[in-house]
Every structure is written in structure tokens, then in C-alpha cells.
C-alpha positions as CSV (number, residue, x, y, z in Angstrom):
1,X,0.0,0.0,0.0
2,X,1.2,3.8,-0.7
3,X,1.8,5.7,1.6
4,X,-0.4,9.3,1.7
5,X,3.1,11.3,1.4
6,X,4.3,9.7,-1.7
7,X,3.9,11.6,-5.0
8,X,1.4,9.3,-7.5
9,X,0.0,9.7,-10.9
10,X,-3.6,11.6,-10.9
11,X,-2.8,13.1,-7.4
12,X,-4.4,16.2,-7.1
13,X,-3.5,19.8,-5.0
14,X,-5.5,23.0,-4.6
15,X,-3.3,25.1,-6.1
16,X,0.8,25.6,-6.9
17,X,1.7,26.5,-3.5
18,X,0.3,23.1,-1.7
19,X,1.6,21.0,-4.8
20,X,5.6,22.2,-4.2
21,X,5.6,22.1,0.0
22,X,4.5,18.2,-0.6
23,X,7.3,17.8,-3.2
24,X,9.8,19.8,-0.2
25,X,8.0,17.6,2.1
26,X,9.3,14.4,-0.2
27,X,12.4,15.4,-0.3
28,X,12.8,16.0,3.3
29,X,10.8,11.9,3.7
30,X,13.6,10.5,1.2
31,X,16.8,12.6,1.5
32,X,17.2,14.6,-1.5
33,X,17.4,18.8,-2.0
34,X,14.2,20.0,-4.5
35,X,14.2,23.1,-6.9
36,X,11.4,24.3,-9.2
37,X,13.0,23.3,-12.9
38,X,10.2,25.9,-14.8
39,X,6.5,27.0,-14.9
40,X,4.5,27.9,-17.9
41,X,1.9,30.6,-18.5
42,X,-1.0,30.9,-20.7
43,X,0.2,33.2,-24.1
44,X,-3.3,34.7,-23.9
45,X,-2.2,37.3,-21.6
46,X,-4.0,36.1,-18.6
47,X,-0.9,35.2,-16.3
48,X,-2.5,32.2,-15.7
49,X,0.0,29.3,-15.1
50,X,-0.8,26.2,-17.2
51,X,1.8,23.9,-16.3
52,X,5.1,23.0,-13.7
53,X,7.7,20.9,-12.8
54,X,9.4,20.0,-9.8
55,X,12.6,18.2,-10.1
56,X,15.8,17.0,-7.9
57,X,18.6,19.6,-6.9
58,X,21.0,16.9,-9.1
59,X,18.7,17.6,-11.9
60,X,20.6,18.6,-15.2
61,X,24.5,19.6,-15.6
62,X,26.4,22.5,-15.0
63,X,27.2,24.2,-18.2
64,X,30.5,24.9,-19.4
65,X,32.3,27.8,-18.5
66,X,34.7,29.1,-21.7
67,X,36.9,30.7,-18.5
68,X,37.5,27.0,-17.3
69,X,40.9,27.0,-18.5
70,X,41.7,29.7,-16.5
71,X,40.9,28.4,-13.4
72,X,43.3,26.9,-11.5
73,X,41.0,25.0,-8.4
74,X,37.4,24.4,-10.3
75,X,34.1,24.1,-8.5
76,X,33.3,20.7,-7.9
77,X,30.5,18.9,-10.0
78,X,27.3,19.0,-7.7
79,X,24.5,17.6,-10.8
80,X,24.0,14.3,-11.8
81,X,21.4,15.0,-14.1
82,X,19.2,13.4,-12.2
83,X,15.7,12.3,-13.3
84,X,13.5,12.0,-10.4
85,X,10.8,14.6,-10.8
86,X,7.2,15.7,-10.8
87,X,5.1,17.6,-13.2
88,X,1.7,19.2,-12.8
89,X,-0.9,20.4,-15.2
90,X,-3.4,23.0,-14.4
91,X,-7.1,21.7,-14.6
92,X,-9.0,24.7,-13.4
93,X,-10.0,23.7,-9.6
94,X,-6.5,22.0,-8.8
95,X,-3.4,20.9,-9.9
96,X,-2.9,17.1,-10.8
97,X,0.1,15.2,-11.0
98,X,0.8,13.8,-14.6
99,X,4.6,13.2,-14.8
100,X,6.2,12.0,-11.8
101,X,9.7,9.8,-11.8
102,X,11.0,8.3,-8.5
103,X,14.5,6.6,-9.2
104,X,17.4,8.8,-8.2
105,X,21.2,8.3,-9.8
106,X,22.9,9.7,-6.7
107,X,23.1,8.6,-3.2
108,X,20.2,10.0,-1.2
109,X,20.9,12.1,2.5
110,X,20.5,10.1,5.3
111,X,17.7,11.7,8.6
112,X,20.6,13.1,10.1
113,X,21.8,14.9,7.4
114,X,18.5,16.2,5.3
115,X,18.2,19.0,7.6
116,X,21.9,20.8,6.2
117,X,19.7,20.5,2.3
118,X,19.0,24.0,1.4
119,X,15.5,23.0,0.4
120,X,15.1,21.6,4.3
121,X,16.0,24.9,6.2
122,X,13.8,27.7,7.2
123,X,13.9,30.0,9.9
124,X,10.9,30.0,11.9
125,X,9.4,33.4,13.2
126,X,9.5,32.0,16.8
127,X,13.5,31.7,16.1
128,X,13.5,35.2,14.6
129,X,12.3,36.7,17.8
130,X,15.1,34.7,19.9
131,X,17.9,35.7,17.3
132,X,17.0,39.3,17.6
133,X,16.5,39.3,21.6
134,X,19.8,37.8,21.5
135,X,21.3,40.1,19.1
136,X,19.7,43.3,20.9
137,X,21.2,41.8,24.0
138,X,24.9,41.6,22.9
139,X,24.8,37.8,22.7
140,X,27.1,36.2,20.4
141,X,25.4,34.5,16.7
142,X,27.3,31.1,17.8
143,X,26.2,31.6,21.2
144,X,22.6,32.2,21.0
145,X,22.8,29.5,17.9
146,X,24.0,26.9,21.0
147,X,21.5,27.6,22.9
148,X,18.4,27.5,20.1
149,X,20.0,24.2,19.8
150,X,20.0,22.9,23.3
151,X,15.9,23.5,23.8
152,X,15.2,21.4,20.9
153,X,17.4,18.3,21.4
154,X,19.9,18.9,19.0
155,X,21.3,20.8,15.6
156,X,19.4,18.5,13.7
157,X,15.7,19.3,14.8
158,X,16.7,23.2,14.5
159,X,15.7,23.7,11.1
160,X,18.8,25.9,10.2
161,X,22.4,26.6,10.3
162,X,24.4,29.0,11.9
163,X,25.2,30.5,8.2
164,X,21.5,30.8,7.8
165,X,21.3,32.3,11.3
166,X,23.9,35.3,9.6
167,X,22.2,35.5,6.6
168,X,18.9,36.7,8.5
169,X,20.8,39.0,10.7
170,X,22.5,40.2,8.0
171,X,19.3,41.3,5.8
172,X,17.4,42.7,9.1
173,X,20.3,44.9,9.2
174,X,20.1,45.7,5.5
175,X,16.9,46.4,5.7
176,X,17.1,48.7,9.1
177,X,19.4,50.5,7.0
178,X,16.3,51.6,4.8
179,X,14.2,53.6,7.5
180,X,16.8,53.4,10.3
181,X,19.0,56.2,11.6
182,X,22.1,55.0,10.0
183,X,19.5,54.7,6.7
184,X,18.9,58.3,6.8
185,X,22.5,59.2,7.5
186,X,23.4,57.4,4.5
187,X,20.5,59.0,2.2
188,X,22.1,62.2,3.6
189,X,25.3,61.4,2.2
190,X,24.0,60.7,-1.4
191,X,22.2,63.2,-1.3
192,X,24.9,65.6,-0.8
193,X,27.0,63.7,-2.7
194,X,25.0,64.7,-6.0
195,X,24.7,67.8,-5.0
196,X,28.2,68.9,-4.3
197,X,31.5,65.8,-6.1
198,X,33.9,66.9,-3.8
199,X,31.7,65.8,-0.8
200,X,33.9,63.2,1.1
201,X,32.1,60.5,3.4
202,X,33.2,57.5,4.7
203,X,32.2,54.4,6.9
204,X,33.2,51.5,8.6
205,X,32.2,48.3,9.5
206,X,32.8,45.4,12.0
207,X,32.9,41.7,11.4
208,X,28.9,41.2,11.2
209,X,28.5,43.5,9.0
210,X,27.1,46.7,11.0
211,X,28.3,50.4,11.0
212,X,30.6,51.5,13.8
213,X,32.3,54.4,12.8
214,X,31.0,57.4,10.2
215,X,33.0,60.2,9.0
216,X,32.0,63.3,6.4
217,X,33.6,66.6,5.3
218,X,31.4,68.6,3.2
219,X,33.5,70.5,0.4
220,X,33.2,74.4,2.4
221,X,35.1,72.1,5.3
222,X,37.6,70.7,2.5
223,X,38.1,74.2,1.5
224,X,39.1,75.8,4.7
225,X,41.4,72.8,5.7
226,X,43.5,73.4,2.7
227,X,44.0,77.3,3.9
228,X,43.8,77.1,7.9
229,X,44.2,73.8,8.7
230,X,47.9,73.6,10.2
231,X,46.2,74.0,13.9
232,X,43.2,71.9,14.5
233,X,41.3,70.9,17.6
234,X,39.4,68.2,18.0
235,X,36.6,67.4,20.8
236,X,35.2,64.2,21.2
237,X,33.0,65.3,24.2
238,X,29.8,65.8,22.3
239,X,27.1,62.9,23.3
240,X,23.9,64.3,22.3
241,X,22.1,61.6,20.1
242,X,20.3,59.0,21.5
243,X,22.5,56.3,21.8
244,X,25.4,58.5,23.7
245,X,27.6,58.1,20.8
246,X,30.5,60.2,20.3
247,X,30.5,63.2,18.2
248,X,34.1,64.2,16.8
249,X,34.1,67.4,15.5
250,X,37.4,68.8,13.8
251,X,37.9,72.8,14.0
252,X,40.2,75.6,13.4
253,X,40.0,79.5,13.1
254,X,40.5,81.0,9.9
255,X,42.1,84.2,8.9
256,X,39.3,86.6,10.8
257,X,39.3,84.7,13.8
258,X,36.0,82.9,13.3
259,X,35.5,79.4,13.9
260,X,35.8,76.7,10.8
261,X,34.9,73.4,10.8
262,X,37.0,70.8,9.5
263,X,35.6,67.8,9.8
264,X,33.0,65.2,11.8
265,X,32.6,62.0,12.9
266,X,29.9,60.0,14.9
267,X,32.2,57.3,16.6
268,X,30.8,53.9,18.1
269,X,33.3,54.2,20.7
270,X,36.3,56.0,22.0
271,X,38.9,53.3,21.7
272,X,42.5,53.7,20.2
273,X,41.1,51.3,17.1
274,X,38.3,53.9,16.4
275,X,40.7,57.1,17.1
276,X,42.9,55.6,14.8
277,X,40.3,54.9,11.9
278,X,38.8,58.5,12.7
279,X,42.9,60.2,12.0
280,X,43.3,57.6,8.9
281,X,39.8,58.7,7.7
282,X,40.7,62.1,7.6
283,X,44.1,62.4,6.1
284,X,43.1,60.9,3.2
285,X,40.3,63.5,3.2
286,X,42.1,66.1,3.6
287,X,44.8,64.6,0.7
288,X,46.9,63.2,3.9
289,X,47.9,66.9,4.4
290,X,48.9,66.3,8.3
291,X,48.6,69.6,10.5
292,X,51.5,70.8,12.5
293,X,49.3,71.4,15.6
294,X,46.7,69.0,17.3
295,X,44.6,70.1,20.2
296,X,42.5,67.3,22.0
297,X,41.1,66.5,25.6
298,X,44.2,64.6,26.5
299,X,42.2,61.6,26.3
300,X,44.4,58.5,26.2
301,X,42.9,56.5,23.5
302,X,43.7,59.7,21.6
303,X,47.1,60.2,22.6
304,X,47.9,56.5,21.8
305,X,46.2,56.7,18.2
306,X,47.6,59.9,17.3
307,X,51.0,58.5,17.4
């Protein structure tokens, strides 16, 4: 007797969207990665979809590359050309399964390897909401990814891996970046980047990806650092945004007395290894024209990085 979750000719699904979770299902049951091979639409200008396939992730062969010979250390072959597939036609109310082959040319993933098959992993949203309460709370990705693991008995009845655990962290940043604070700094910088070339603005980032340090000169501040800028002060003591970051502001006097900005920077930190990025930052600037005179707080992280 069949079992219910194997694919059969005549089988029939409510729509497109049923039809390929039972074919991710499948693969999950048997130990294989799915992909969706094609999907035709009506030429009658509908948009109507007529027909599908569903195939095995070994399905076909990679084609060749005419910069093979140049490479030195090739990809590996991953296809087989494998033949296992199902195909669906469109019959108004549901889909039904016309094509379907079962036999495989490849060894098949055994349980405790079908969850690592990219077709296998998903983030759930109750797992979203622990990665970014862990990430809000300064807890490490591997960490955090330990622990997820622990409550469920193991790696293996996660759902996910610790790259897919970067990836989402990764695009929540991204997309943070869109209506976020640093998204409107940035915006700010294009912006003014149209309007005015010679508008210099820089950023960096740490090792997962997020912005630390930000640093602009608009070109008025170029202009007077190339006439008055062989004495310059800088203050780091400025702490007015939200997050208490620092705000480095480089400043001179010009030839009437008045003040001139040179410079700013919203720092993550006061460290040596941010002081340092901040004095790289704006040499080049500033065409690495170095001043002869420095004025600062006599903070130590300074001191150390202005060496």
C-alpha cells in the first residue's frame, strides 16, 4: 500500500503552493534537495500558469564555463542530471500530477543529514524573535545558535544553520538600513553627494557587517582645511544623540578669527582602534595633508592613536 506522502499519478492539489511544499516535504521523507525546474503561463495574456515541474537539486549539468581553463582550483561537480521529478498540469479547480519519476542516480541524504539540504531549512518566526532578543542583548550568533539548539534536542531538529542564522541577521540589518537612523544618514550622504563631487564621506564596518564608525567633510570644510588647517582641535566630548555616541568634530579658526569646521565623525566608541580609523579617515580626506598642531582633551585613546 502507498503511503499518503508519496507523490502518485492523478494526485491532485488546490493550487501551486500546496503542490511544491508536498514535493519539499518528499524530499525532506527521502533525502534529497528539491528546486522548481520551470512554470508555464497561458500566451493569452492572462498570467495564468498552465503547467510546472518539480525536479531533484541533481537535476541537469552544470554548463561549461569558456573561463575554465583559466581556473586553476574548479568548483566541484554537484549535478547528476538526475531524473526524479514531478510535473503538474493546471485543470481549473487544482493541480494534478501527470509526470512524476521516482528513481534517483545519486546517493540520497541520510535523517541526520536532510536538515543541512538547502530545500530543508527555514527560519521559523518564533526563532527570529530569539535571534533578535539575542542580538539586541549583545549575545554572540554562535552563542545564541548553542543555545536555540540545546531547547530542541539537538542541531538536527533546529531547522537551520548558523550561516542561515547570519544571513537573516545580515538582511534585518540591511533592511534597518532603509528607514533606520544610519539609513537616513546614508541617504544624507547621497544626497549631498549629487549635489556637491567633492563631498567626502566614509564608513566603517565590523565583522557582522554593521556600522561602527561614520565620518564626512562637506566641500566648504575641504576648502578651509587646505587654507587654515595647520592648527586643528578636536573634541570628542559631544554625546547628544540618543544612543550617547560620540561626536568628533574637527575645528580651526580661519584668517578673521571665526571658527571653521574641519571635519566630523559619529564614533561607536572612544577606543584607540576607532581614534585611529577617525585620523586615517581624515588624512586621506584632507589629501593626507597632516597639521602641525593638534589640540584634544588629553584623552588616552587619543594620545595612543595619534602616534
Amino acid at each position: 500500500m502507498q503511503e499518503d506522502w508519496m507523490p502518485k499519478q492523478g494526485m491532485l492539489f488546490d493550487n501551486i503552493d500546496d503542490a511544491w511544499k508536498f514535493w519539499v516535504d518528499y524530499g525532506g521523507r527521502m533525502g534529497f534537495g528539491v528546486r522548481k525546474q520551470y512554470k508555464h503561463i497561458s500566451k493569452d495574456g492572462s498570467g495564468l500558469a498552465t503547467s510546472c515541474r518539480f525536479v531533484c537539486c541533481k537535476e541537469g549539468l552544470r554548463k561549461p564555463d569558456k573561463r575554465d581553463f583559466k581556473t586553476i582550483k574548479p568548483r566541484p561537480e554537484t549535478r547528476t542530471n538526475c531524473p526524479a521529478r514531478i510535473g503538474l498540469k493546471n485543470m481549473g479547480e487544482n493541480w494534478m500530477v501527470h509526470d512524476f519519476v521516482v528513481e534517483h542516480n545519486h546517493m540520497l541524504h541520510t535523517q541526520e543529514t536532510t536538515h543541512m539540504l538547502s530545500s530543508q531549512r527555514k527560519v521559523s518566526e518564533i526563532h527570529c524573535q530569539q535571534i533578535d532578543l539575542a542580538d539586541d542583548a549583545g549575545l554572540q550568533q554562535r552563542s545564541s545558535f548553542d543555545l536555540m539548539s540545546k531547547e530542541v534536542g539537538g542541531r538536527t531538529n533546529l531547522g537551520f544553520t548558523r550561516l542561515d542564522q547570519k544571513n537573516y541577521l545580515k538582511k534585518r540589518r540591511q533592511n534597518s538600513l532603509v528607514n533606520g537612523e544610519a539609513g537616513y544618514l546614508l541617504q544624507y550622504f547621497q544626497k549631498m553627494s549629487l549635489d556637491s563631487p567633492s563631498f567626502y564621506h566614509a564608513y566603517q564596518m565590523d565583522v557582522e557587517d554593521q556600522i561602527t564608525n561614520v565620518f564626512w567633510a562637506d566641500a566648504r570644510m575641504l576648502f578651509d582645511y587646505g587654507y587654515f588647517g595647520d592648527v586643528v582641535s578636536l573634541d570628542s566630548t559631544y554625546c547628544t544623540n540618543s544612543s550617547y555616541r560620540p561626536l568628533a568634530v574637527f575645528s580651526g579658526f580661519n584668517h578673521h578669527r571665526k571658527a571653521v569646521i574641519f571635519g566630523a565623525a559619529l564614533l561607536y566608541d572612544e577606543t584607540a582602534e576607532s581614534y585611529k580609523w577617525l585620523f586615517e579617515t581624515f588624512l586621506e580626506a584632507h589629501k593626507q595633508k597632516t597639521p602641525q598642531t593638534v589640540f584634544t582633551d588629553q584623552d588616552q585613546a587619543m594620545a595612543k592613536a595619534l602616534v
